[in-house]
C-alpha positions in Angstrom: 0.0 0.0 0.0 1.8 3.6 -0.8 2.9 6.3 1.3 5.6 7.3 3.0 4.1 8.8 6.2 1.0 10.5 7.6 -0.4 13.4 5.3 -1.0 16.7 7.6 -1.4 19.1 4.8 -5.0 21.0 4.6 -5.7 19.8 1.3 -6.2 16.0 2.5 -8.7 14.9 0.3 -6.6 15.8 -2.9 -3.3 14.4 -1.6 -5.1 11.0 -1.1 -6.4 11.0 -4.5 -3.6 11.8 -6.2 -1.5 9.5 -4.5 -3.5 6.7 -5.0 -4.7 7.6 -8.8 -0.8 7.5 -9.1 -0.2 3.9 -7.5 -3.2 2.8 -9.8 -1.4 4.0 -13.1 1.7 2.7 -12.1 0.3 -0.6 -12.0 1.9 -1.1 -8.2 -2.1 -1.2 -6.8 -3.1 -4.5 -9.0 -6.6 -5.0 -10.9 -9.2 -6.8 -8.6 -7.1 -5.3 -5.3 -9.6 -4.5 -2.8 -9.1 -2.2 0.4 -11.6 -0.4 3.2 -11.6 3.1 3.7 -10.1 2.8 7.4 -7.5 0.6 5.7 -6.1 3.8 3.8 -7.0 5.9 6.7 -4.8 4.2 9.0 -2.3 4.0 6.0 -1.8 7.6 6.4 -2.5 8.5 9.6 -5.8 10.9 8.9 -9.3 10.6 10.0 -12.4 8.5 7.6 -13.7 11.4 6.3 -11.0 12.5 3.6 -10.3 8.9 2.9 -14.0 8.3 1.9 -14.6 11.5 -0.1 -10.9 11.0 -2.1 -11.8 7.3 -2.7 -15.8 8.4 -3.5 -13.7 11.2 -6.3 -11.9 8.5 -7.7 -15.0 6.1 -8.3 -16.6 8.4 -10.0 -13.3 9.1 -12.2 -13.7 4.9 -13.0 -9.9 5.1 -11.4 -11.2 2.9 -8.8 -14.9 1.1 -8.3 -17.2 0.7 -5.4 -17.7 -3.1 -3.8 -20.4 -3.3 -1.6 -18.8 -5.8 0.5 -14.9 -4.8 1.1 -14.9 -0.8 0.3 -13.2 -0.1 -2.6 -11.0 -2.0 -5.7 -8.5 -1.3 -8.5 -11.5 -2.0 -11.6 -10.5 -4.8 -14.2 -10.8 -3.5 -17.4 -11.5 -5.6 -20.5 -9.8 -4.8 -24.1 -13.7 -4.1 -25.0 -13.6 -1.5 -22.5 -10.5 0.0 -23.7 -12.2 0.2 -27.2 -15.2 2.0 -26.2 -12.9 4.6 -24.1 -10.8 5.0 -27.2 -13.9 5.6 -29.3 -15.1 7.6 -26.4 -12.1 10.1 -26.9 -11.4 10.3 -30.2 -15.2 11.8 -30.5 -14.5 14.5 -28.6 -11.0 14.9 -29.9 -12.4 15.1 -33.4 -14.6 17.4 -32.0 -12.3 19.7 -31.1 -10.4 19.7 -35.0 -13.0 20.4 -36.3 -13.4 23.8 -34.4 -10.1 24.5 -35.6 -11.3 24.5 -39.0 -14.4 26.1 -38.3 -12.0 28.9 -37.4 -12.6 28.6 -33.4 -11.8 31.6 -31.4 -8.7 29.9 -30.1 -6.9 30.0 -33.3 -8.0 32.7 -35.0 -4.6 34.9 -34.3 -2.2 34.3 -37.0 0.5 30.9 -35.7 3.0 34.0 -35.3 0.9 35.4 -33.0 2.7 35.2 -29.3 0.0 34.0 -27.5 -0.5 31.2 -29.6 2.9 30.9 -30.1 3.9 30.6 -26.6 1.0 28.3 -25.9 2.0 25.8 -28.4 5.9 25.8 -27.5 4.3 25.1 -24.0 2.4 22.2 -25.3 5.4 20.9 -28.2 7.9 20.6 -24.6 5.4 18.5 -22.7 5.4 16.1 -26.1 9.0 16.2 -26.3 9.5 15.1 -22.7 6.4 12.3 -23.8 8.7 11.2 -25.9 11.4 10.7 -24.2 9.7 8.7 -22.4 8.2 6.1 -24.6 11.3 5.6 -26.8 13.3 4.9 -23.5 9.7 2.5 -21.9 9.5 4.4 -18.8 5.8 4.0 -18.7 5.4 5.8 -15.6 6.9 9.2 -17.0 5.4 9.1 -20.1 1.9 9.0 -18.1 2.3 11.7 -16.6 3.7 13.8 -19.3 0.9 12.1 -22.1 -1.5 13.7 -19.6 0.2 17.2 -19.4 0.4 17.1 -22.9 -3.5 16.8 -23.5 -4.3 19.1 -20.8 -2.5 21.6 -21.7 -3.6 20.9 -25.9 -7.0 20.8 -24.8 -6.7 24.0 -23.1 -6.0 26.4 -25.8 -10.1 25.7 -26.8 -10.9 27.4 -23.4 -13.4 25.6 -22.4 -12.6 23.9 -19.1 -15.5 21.3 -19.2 -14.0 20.0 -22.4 -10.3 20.2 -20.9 -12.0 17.8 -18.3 -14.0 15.2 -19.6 -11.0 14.6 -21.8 -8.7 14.5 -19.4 -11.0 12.0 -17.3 -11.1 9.9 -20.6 -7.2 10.1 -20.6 -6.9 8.7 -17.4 -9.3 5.9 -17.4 -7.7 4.5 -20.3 -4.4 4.7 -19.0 -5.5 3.0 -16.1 -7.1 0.2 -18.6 -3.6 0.2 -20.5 -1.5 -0.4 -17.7 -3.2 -3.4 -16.8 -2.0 -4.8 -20.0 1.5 -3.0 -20.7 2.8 -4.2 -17.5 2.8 -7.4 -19.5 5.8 -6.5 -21.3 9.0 -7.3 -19.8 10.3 -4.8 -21.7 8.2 -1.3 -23.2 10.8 0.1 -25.2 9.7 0.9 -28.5 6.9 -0.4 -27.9 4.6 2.6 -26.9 3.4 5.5 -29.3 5.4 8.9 -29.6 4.3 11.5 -32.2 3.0 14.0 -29.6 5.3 16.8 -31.2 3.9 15.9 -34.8 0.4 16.6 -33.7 1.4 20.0 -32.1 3.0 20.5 -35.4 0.4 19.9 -37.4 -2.4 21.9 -35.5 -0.1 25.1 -35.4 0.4 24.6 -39.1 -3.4 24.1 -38.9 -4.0 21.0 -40.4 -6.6 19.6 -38.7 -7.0 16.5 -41.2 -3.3 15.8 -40.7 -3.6 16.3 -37.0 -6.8 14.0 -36.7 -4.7 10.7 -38.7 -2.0 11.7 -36.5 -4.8 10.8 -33.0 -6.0 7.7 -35.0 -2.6 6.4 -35.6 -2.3 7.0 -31.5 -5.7 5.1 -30.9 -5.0 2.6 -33.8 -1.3 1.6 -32.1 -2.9 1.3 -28.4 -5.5 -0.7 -28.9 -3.9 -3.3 -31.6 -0.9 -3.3 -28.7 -3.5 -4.2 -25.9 -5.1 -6.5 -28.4 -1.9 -8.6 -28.8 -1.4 -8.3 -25.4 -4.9 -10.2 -24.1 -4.6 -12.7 -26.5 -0.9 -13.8 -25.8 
């Protein structure tokens, strides 16, 4: 179970969310693994009430699932799932290129423009550092990174509620993936990395180009997990 030591901080609730949303995507809290609320609580040395309300946040993210009878558990995802969260995604995704076209307010300054400029240099750096991290297989960083990347690309539409059910998407199906990747005794070169030719693309904007570039992505993940359940 993680943690290093009580949390005292204010901000308990979040601490215990994130901390466990990270030992979930790390794959080092297993699919099926099952645990109470006064199990974490006493885990971290902080009262029920946090506990409940980060593991009740985390449910409703599909990080983790409710179980009637011990509390809470890691969810086991099937490849079918996977698919639908994919498909789930790329609609919204699509979406989103498609406003670019449309000329959305978000890109209607010229690509030299600074704002946009600086934004998408912003955005490019969190790719680059992606990456890194897929062509070395350090799953864990690219994670983190592949989520900053979208978060920060999904932000330039400015529209928060879209920033977030993306980002919620993002996260469930990384916690889906890792079930499977974790397979591999070894990722390298094994895991998608052409976040900086999708930046590329949508400052050049070419949303066509862009949108192959996300279905390449979705395409690669899902014929990886594929080959992965059925080995």
């Amino acid at each position: 179970m993680p943690g290093n030591g009580p949390v005292t901080r204010s901000t308990l609730r979040q601490q215990i969310a994130d901390a466990l949303r990270d030992e979930v995507l790390a794959g080092r809290l297993r699919p099926g693994r099952a645990f109470t609320v006064k199990e974490i609580a006493d885990q971290y040395g902080v009262s029920a009430t946090p506990v409940r309300e980060a593991l009740v946040d985390l449910s409703a993210q599909g990080i983790l699932e409710a179980d009637q009878h011990r509390g809470f558990r890691v969810p086991e995802y099937s490849v079918s799932d996977y698919r639908h969260m994919i498909e789930a995604r790329g609609l919204v995704i699509d979406g989103m290129f498609r406003a670019l076209t449309a000329g959305h307010p978000a890109f209607r300054t010229p690509p030299e423009d600074p704002r946009t400029g600086a934004a998408l240099t912003t955005v490019r750096r969190r790719g680059e550092e992606a990456q890194r991290a897929a062509t070395a297989g350090d799953l864990t960083v690219l994670i983190g990174y592949d989520l900053r990347f979208w978060r920060e690309l999904s932000a330039l539409f400015g529209n928060p509620y879209l920033g977030d059910f993306l980002h919620r998407l993002r996260v469930q199906s990384w916690v889906c993936a890792v079930q499977y990747l974790l397979r591999l005794p070894e990722l390298r070169g094994r895991l998608w990395d052409r976040h900086t030719e999708l930046v590329d693309a949508l400052a050049r904007r070419e949303a066509e180009t862009a949108r192959a570039i996300v279905a390449d992505a979705s395409a690669h993940s899902l014929a990886l997990l594929e080959h992965l359940a059925g080995g």
